[in-house]
N, C-alpha and C positions, 0 to 999 in steps of 0.2 A: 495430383500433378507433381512429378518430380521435377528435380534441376536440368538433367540432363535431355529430357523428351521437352523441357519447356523453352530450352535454349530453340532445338528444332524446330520447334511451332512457331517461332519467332523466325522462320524463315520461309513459309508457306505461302503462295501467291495471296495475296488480298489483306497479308499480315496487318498491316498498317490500318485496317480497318476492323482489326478484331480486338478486344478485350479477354485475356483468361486470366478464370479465376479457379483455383485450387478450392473442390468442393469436399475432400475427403483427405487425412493426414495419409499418407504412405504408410507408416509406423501404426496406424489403426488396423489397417487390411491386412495386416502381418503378424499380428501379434498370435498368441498361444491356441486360441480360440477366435471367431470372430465371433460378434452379436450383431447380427444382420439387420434385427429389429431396432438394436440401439443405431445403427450407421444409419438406417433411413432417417430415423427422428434426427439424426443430428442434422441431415443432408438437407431433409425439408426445411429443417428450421432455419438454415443456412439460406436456402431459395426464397423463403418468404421474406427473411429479415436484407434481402440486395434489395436496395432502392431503384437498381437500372431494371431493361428490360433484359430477360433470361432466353434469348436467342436459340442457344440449343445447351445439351449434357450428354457429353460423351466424354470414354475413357477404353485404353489402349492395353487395361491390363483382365488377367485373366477374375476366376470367382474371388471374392464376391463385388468385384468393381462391374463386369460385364449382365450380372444378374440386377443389378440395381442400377446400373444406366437403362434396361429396360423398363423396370417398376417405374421408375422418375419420369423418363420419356411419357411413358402412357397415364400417366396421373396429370402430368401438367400441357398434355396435347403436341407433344414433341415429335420430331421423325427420330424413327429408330426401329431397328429391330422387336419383333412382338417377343414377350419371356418366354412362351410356347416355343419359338425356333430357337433360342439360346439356349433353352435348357434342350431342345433337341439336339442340339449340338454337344451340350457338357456332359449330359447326363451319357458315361460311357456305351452302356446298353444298349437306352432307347438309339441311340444313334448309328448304332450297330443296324438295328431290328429295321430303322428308318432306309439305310443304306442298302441292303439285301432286298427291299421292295425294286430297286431301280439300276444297281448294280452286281455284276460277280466277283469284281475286284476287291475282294476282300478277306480277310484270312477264319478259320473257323472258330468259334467265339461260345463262351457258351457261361453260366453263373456257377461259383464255386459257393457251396454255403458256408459260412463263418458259425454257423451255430450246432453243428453237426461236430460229434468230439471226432471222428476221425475222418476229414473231409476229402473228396475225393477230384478226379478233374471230370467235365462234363461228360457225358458215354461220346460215343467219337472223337474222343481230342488224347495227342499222346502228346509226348514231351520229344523237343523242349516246347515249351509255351512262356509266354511273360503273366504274373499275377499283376492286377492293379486294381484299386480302388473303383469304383462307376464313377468316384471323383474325384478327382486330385489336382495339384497341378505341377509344374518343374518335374516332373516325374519323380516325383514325393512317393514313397510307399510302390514303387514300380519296380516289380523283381524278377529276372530273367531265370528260369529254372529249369535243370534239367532231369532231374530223377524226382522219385519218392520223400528222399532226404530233405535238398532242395525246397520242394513242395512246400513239406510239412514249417519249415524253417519259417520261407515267405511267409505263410498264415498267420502264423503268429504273429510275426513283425505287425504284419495288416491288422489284425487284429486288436492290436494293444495302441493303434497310432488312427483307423479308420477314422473316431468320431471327431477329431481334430475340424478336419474340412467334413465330412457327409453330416455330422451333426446340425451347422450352417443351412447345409444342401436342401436338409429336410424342410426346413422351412420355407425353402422357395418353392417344392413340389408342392407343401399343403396350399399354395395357393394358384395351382394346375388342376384340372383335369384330366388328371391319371388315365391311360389306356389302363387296362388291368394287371398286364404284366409286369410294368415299369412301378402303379402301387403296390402290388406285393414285393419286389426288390428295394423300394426305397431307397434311399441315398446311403446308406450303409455296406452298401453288398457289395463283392470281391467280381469283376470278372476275369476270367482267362482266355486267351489269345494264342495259336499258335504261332510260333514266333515265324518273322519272317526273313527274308534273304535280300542283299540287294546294295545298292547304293541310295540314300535317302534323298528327298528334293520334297520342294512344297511350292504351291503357287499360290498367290493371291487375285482378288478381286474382292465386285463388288456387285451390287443391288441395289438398281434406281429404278421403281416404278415398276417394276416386275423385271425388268430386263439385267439378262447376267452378264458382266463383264468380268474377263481374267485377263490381269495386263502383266502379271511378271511372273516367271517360276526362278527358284532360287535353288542353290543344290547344301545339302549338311552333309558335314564331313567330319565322323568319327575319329579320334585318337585310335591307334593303332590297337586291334585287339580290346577294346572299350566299344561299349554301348552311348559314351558320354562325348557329346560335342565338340571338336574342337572349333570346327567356324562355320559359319553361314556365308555363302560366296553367291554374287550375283553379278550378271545374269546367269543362270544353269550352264553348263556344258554338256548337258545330255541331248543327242542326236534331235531336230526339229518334229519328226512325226512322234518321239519317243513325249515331247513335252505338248503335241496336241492331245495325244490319247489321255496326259493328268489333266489337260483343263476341260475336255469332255465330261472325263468324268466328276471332275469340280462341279459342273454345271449341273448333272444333272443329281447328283445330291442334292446341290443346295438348293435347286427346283424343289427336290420333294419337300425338301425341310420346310421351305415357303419361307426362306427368308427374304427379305426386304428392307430397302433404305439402310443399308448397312455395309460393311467390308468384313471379307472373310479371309481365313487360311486355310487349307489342305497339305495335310502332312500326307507323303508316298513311298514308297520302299518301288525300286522298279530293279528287277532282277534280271542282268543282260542275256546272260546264260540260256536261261526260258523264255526268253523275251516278254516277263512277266510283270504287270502294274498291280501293286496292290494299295490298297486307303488306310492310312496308319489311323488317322485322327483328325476331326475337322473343329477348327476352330471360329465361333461366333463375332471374328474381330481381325483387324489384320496384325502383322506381329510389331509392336515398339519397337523388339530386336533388330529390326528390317528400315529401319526410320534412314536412318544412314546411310543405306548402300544403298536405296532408290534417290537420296541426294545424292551421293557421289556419281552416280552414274545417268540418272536421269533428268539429273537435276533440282526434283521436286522428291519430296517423303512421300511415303504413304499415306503419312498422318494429315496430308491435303484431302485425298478422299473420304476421310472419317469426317473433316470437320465439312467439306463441300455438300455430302449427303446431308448432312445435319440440319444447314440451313436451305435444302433445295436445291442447290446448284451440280448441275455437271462435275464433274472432277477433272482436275487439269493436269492432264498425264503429256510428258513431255520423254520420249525415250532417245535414249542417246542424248541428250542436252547437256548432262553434268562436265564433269570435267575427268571423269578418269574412264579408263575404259569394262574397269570390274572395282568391288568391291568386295568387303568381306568383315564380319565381326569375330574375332578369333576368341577363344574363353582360355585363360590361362589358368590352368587348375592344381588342386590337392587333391592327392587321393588317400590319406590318409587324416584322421582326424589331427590337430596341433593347434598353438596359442599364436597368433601374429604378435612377433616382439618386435620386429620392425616391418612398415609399409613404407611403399614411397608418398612423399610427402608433395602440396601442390605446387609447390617451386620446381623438385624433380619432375612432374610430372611435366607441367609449360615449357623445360627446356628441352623434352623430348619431341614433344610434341612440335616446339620451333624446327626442329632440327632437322624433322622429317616431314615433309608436309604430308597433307591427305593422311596423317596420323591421329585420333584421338582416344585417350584410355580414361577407363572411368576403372577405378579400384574399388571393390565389392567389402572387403574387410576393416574393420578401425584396427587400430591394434590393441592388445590385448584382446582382442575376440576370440573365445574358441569357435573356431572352424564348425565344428555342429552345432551352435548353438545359434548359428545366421539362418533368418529366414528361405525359405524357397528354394533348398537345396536338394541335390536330385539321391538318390540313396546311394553313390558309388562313389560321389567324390565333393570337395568344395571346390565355390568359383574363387580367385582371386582376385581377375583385374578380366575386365572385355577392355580389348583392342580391338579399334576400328580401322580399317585401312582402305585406302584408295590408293589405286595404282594402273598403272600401261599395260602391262601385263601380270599373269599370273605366275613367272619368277619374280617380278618387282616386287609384290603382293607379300610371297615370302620371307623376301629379303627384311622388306621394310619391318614384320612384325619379328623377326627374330632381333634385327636392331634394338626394335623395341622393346622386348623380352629382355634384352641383355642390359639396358640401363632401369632395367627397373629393380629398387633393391627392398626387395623381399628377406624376410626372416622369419618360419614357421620352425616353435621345438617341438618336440612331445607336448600333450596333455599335462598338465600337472596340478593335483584335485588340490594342492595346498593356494588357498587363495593371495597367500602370505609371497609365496614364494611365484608364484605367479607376477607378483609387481619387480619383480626383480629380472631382467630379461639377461642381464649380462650371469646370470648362473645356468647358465643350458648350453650347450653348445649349437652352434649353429650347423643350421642344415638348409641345403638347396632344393629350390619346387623342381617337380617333378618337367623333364624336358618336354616339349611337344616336337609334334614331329616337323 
């Protein structure tokens, strides 16, 4: 449990009647390597030694939090999701393999081998295509390629970084029931994707009792000429039959997947031109990222339907209740690796945040941090600060986060391997984050 998701959970209908307890450090599920083995032992021992009674256990964040709220669920009689549909879900392949039974929306896919000295892309598939892990997350190890060069390049990277996360991974499959295909790939293996075309959006919902619900599509919107996020905006602005055909198709994945008693995501690419939907990525959980902009505008987070299925209850969706009329998480980025010599500090931050309402920023780096050495990063760039904004409109929207943008006082130098001279921030010259648009 972090500060910022625990602040919002403190604001969920029945709040007052609920007790959270922080079952896993953040800084564990982060670190270099995890040991999945050692995070249950610590989790259990945590459950056995609470004196009260253990209600439910769920969490918001991707592997290995969402693989062991199902372990835990099912060991201690909990609702949740079964590990069979979560890992249908994670496991990029299977998910793949699972989707093409029940859909066509989806682009063509196929395993690159990593143990082959000159590896190739799958017979059918030409470039460009994206290379990725079967696991990953933040889009870790995720490389957009367009030729031979390209190719070869991605592999490598993949290669030398895979067993970070599928190492982990392995061990949640050894305690599945392997289809055949998905035991011979194992959680180590590369797949490729041809890339897609489009504007991105994703919907959420949920699974109570067999029965599927989708209550919100949200739209991502790219930096210019980047693959890398700049905000999550909700509710979607794509055309109403354009956002029934993504929750059809949500539904009937997550039908086959057979998930249950749970909330889910659906990433989409929907391309106007062809009047094209395609399934980027389904996610076993719904997004934390999103926690905010269903309060601001619905009034209620998402993070009510994780904790409502948990303990049996309906989910208490309330749309249009909030107070603004859209939302939006905007990511304020680096695209080049550098040291933060100065962040803003939490006084900066409070009188920004007084100043504007429906404004809140949570800053991603301490200082002296090098840039690539923060957790969860995507391989094209670093976060600095997520800006959340609530507003009237979507010129408000803008306004509001470029205000914000502009009192926030960042300081990123070069790199500099001397660790001596690293503590010293006034020898570099200063340089400005990169604009968004």
């Amino acid at each position: 449990m972090d500060e910022a998701n625990h602040d919002v959970l403190r604001q969920v209908p029945h709040a007052e009647e609920y007790a959270f307890h922080p079952l896993l450090d953040a800084e564990e599920i982060q670190s270099s390597e995890v040991s999945v083995p050692d995070l249950l032992e610590e989790a259990r021992a945590a459950l056995e030694a609470f004196e009260g009674s253990v209600d439910a256990v769920v969490g918001y964040w991707d592997f290995p939090v969402s693989t062991i709220v199902a372990i835990l669920n099912q060991e201690y009689g909990l609702r949740g999701a079964s590990l069979e549909a979560v890992v249908k879900c994670e496991h990029k392949y299977w998910s793949r393999l699972e989707q093409q039974k029940v859909i066509s929306e989806h682009p063509r896919f196929g395993l690159v081998s990593l143990e082959e000295k000159d590896p190739r892309l799958p017979e059918g598939m030409r470039f460009p295509v994206w290379l990725k892990p079967v696991k990953s997350y933040s889009s870790e190890l995720a490389f957009g390629v367009a030729d031979e060069t390209e190719f070869r390049e991605a592999v490598g990277k993949i290669r030398e970084g895979i067993s970070r996360v599928g190492r982990p991974f392995e061990y949640i499959l050894e305690r599945l029931d392997l289809p055949p295909e998905i035991a011979d790939a194992g959680g180590q293996a590369c797949l490729a994707e041809e890339s897609l075309s489009g504007v991105q959006a994703a919907v959420e919902g949920y699974v109570r009792e067999g029965e599927i619900t989708v209550y919100g599509a949200l739209d991502s919107i790219d930096y210019p000429d980047s693959s890398c996020f700049l905000r999550h905006q909700y509710p979607s602005q794509l055309p109403e039959p354009v956002q029934r055909r993504l929750k059809d198709v949500a539904k009937r994945v997550i039908g086959q997947i057979g998930m249950d008693d749970a909330t889910f995501s659906v990433e989409f690419f929907y391309d106007a031109q062809r009047d094209e939907v395609n399934l980027l990525e389904i996610n076993p959980r719904h997004s934390q990222s999103h926690a905010e902009l269903f309060e601001y505008v619905d009034g209620v987070s998402n993070h009510d339907c994780m904790i409502s299925l948990a303990l049996g209850r309906e989910p208490n969706l309330l749309p249009g209740h909030g107070g603004w009329a859209v939302a939006a998480k905007w990511y304020h980025r680096w695209f080049t690796d550098g040291v933060v010599r100065r962040a803003p500090s939490a006084e900066e931050i409070a009188r920004v945040e007084r100043e504007l309402p429906g404004v809140k920023i949570e800053v991603v780096p301490g200082e002296r941090q090098l840039l690539s050495e923060a957790p969860g990063q995507d391989s094209y760039s670093y976060e600095l600060a997520h800006v959340f904004v609530g507003a009237h409109s979507e010129e408000e929207l803008r306004e509001k986060y470029e205000r914000a943008l502009a009192a926030l006082p960042f300081r990123i130098d070069d790199p500099d391997p001397d660790p001596e001279r690293q503590r010293q921030p006034e020898a570099a010259p200063e340089r400005e984050p990169a604009a968004a648009d």
